[in-house]
Every structure is written in structure tokens, then in C-alpha cells.
C-alpha positions, 0 to 999 in steps of 0.5 A: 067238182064240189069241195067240202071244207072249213072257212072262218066267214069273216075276220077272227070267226070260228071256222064252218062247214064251207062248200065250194066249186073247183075246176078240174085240173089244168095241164100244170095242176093236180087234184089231190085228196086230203088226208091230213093237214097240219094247222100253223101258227100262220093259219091264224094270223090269216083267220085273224087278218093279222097281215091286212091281206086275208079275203073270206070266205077264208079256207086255211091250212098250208101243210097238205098231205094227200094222194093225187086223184087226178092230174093235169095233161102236162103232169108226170106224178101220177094218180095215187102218188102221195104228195105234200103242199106247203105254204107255196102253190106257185110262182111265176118259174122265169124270174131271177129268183125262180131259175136260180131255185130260190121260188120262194123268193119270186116276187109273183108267188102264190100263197096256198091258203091266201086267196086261194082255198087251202087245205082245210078240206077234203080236196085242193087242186094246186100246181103240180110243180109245187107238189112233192112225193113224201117218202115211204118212211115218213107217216103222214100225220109227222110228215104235214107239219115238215111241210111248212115248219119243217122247210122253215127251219131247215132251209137257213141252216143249209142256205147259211152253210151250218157245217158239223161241230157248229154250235147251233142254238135254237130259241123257242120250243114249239112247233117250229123248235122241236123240229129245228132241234132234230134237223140240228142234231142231224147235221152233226152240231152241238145244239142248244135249246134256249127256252123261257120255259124250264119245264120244256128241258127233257122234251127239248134234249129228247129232240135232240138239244145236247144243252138246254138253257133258260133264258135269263139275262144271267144265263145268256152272259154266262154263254157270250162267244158261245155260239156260231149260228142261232135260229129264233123261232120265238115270236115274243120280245126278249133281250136281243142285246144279250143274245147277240153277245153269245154269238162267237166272231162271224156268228150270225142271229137268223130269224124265222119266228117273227117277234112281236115288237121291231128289232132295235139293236146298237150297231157296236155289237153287230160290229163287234165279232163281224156278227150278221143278222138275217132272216129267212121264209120258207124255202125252194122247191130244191129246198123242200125236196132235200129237206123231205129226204133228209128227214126220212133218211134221218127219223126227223118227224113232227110231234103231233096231236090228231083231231079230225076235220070236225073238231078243228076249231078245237084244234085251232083253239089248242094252237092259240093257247099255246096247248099244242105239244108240238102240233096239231094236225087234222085228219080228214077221214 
């Protein structure tokens, strides 16, 4: 089977038409088709070989919605089932991590778009243990970006046990923040947008954010001992010392945007509260399951802007201005 798709040839390209041969589906696989898929920030990183791991011809796209056209001998979703596929096309399944359902963590898992082709196309065959039903009630196009983004932010405010009344923050209001913002407000917690960006309040209180806070060292000494759980989705340096003094005791600084220089901070105020630092990618499939259906149960959604197939360097081109509100997703028809 020949698959139509979009490849950047060699590092930093523009993406081209690109065709290539798949296999039909072994007996874990399904094929599925294409119809929308969300372009992340990692997308990028990848075309750029900003990781040192990327091989053209390189094909990305990690948050796949699609239905199943075939599946293999050993599959129980069946053709015509509407499945989504992240990050993650697989794992070993035996190790530690996977029998205790933290796959993302198998230490042999499998990038959907790295070394392999992903999503930026019009088919994938992909294990099928890494293929998810998306409920009725989430569109498509709102559904991609849950995928990846969504998972990400979601995964540490459960695996860290935000509880309702928390006062929750969330720094950086973008693609991963919008979202962070609504699962927040649907776990019952009193949420907090902090945002370089002052622009960005009504949008960041329209997704849920009962606060909205612009980061200024003089505003962030004005919340010390304010907050029980913050989730950075920035990727950019800020004043980490301050951030960290608005955490109350036993508040923790949880990391899923990746900052541009190292974390340098003085032990006392870790110390200080019995504060925690930590990080966290992606998320289980038990993860990606919950995280699917609490979405749907509770109207969380993506924002996006839709472009077709055609005119994704465009679309890639809005991601690297930072001109996505909040995130771009092709479609492929």
C-alpha cells in the first residue's frame, strides 16, 4: 500500500509531498485514515533535529484522529471505529513500568513520528494497543490536539493527586495552557493563569482561569504561599526563585514545557515549605483513556484553527511565530 504524506527531506526543510510503502497491518496493527491531525510544538523540534535524534525523510504529526480501514488478526476495534494516536505507537508491554500502566515510561517505547512516519498523511498503521476510541462527543478537529497536549497536562494533575479546592496555577497560555486551564477548572480547583502576555486575560479566564496574573516579579511576591500545585507549559527562562515562593508548604512546581536554559535554584527554598520539583511527559494508556473521557463528560476541547493537508507549511509556519490561537490542526480531506 502506497501512503500520500508530507516529509521535511533534511533537517529545517519545508515539508513536500512525500509517498512511501506500508505494510498491511500485523496481527497487534490497524491501518487507519487520516482525517485530522494536530501540529505540536514537538513537530518542530523534530523537523529541526532540535533533539539530535531525527531521520529523513522525516514525516511528523503525533495527534491522529482517524477511523480504522483495517485491522490486524489479533485487533478487537473494528473497521470503522474512530480512533486517536499520540505521541506513543508503542512499547514493549512486560517491563515494570508497562504492567503497572505507566507505558509512557517503558524505557523501549516507540515514537509515533520519530523513526517511524506519522500523521502528517493521509493513512498510518500503528499498534493497536496505542489506539484509542474518541468519544461521540468530542469533534475531531477539538479532539487531535487532546491527543498529545491534552494528555500532557492532564496526566500530572492526576498522577500528583490535585484534589478540588486546590489552588492550581498554570504558567504559559498556549497550546498546552489553554487546555491545562479547562481540565483545572473541571477538577474543581481554583485556577490561576499566569501569563507574560496581559493581553491573553479574558481568553485565559474564558477557559476557565478564575485568576489571571502577569508575570512580574512584583506580582508574583504579592502571591508567595498561594499556590498548592503549579504546571509550567512555558518553554522560555523566567524568575524561577519567585515562582517557587508562591508555592504554600508541601507545593509542588511540576514541569511539562521544557525551558530554554537549565534550572538553577537554591536548595533553601525547596527546603523551605517541604516544596517538590518534578516533571512529567505525556501519560499511560489508562491515562490517555481517563483523560478522553473526562473531556467529553466535561466539554474540555482544543481551540483550533483548520488548514488543509496542503497548506501545512503555513500551518507550521503560524506554530513557529507563535500565531497559533491555540492550535493548528490539518485536515486531511
Amino acid at each position: 500500500m502506497e501512503i500520500n504524506a508530507q516529509a521535511a527531506l533534511a533537517k529545517g526543510a519545508s515539508l513536500t509531498p512525500f509517498r512511501y510503502t506500508s505494510a498491511d497491518p500485523a496481527p497487534h496493527e490497524v491501518e487507519i485514515e487520516i482525517t485530522h491531525c494536530g501540529i505540536c510544538r514537538s513537530d518542530l523540534h523534530l523537523i529541526d533535529n532540535d533533539w539530535g535524534v531525527s531521520k529523513y525523510p522525516l514525516v511528523p504529526g503525533h495527534e491522529i484522529i482517524g477511523h480504522i480501514t483495517k485491522a490486524g488478526t489479533d485487533v478487537s476495534l473494528k473497521p470503522g471505529t474512530r480512533v486517536g494516536v499520540g505521541w506513543q505507537r508503542s512499547s514493549c508491554l512486560e517491563c515494570e513500568e508497562c504492567v503497572s500502566g505507566r507505558e509512557n515510561l517503558c524505557i523501549k517505547h516507540e515514537a509515533t513520528c520519530n523513526k517511524h512516519f506519522g500523521g502528517f498523511a493521509e493513512r498510518i498503521v500503528v499498534d493497536s494497543r496505542f489506539a484509542f476510541p474518541v468519544p461521540d462527543a468530542l469533534s475531531s478537529e477539538n479532539a487531535a490536539p487532546l491527543l498529545c497536549a491534552g494528555v500532557t497536562v492532564y496526566t500530572p494533575m492526576r498522577h500528583f493527586a490535585v484534589k478540588p479546592g486546590q489552588r492550581v496555577g498554570v504558567i504559559g497560555i498556549g497550546g498546552l495552557g489553554h487546555l491545562a486551564l479547562q481540565f483545572a477548572r473541571a477538577m474543581g480547583c481554583e485556577v490561576t493563569a499566569f501569563s507574560s502576555s496581559p493581553d491573553k486575560e479574558a481568553e485565559a479566564k474564558s477557559f476557565g482561569a478564575h485568576h489571571f496574573v502577569q508575570m512580574t516579579k512584583q506580582n508574583l511576591r504579592s502571591l508567595r504561599r498561594s499556590q498548592d500545585f503549579i504546571l509550567n507549559t512555558a518553554m522560555v527562562e523566567m524568575d524561577w526563585h519567585a515562582v517557587i515562593q508562591t508555592l504554600r508548604s508541601d507545593g509542588r512546581l511540576c514541569f511539562v514545557g521544557v525551558p530554554d536554559k537549565p534550572l538553577s535554584l537554591p536548595v533553601h527554598l525547596i527546603l523551605d515549605g517541604r516544596r517538590s520539583i518534578s516533571g512529567s511527559n505525556i501519560g499511560g494508556r489508562n491515562d490517555m483513556l481517563e483523560m478522553l473521557h473526562f473531556a467529553a463528560l466535561n466539554g474540555i476541547k482544543a481551540q483550533t484553527e483548520v488548514m488543509p493537508l496542503a497548506s501545512v507549511n503555513e500551518a507550521v509556519q503560524k506554530v513557529r511565530d507563535n500565531r497559533a490561537r491555540y492550535r493548528m490542526v490539518l485536515a486531511m480531506q
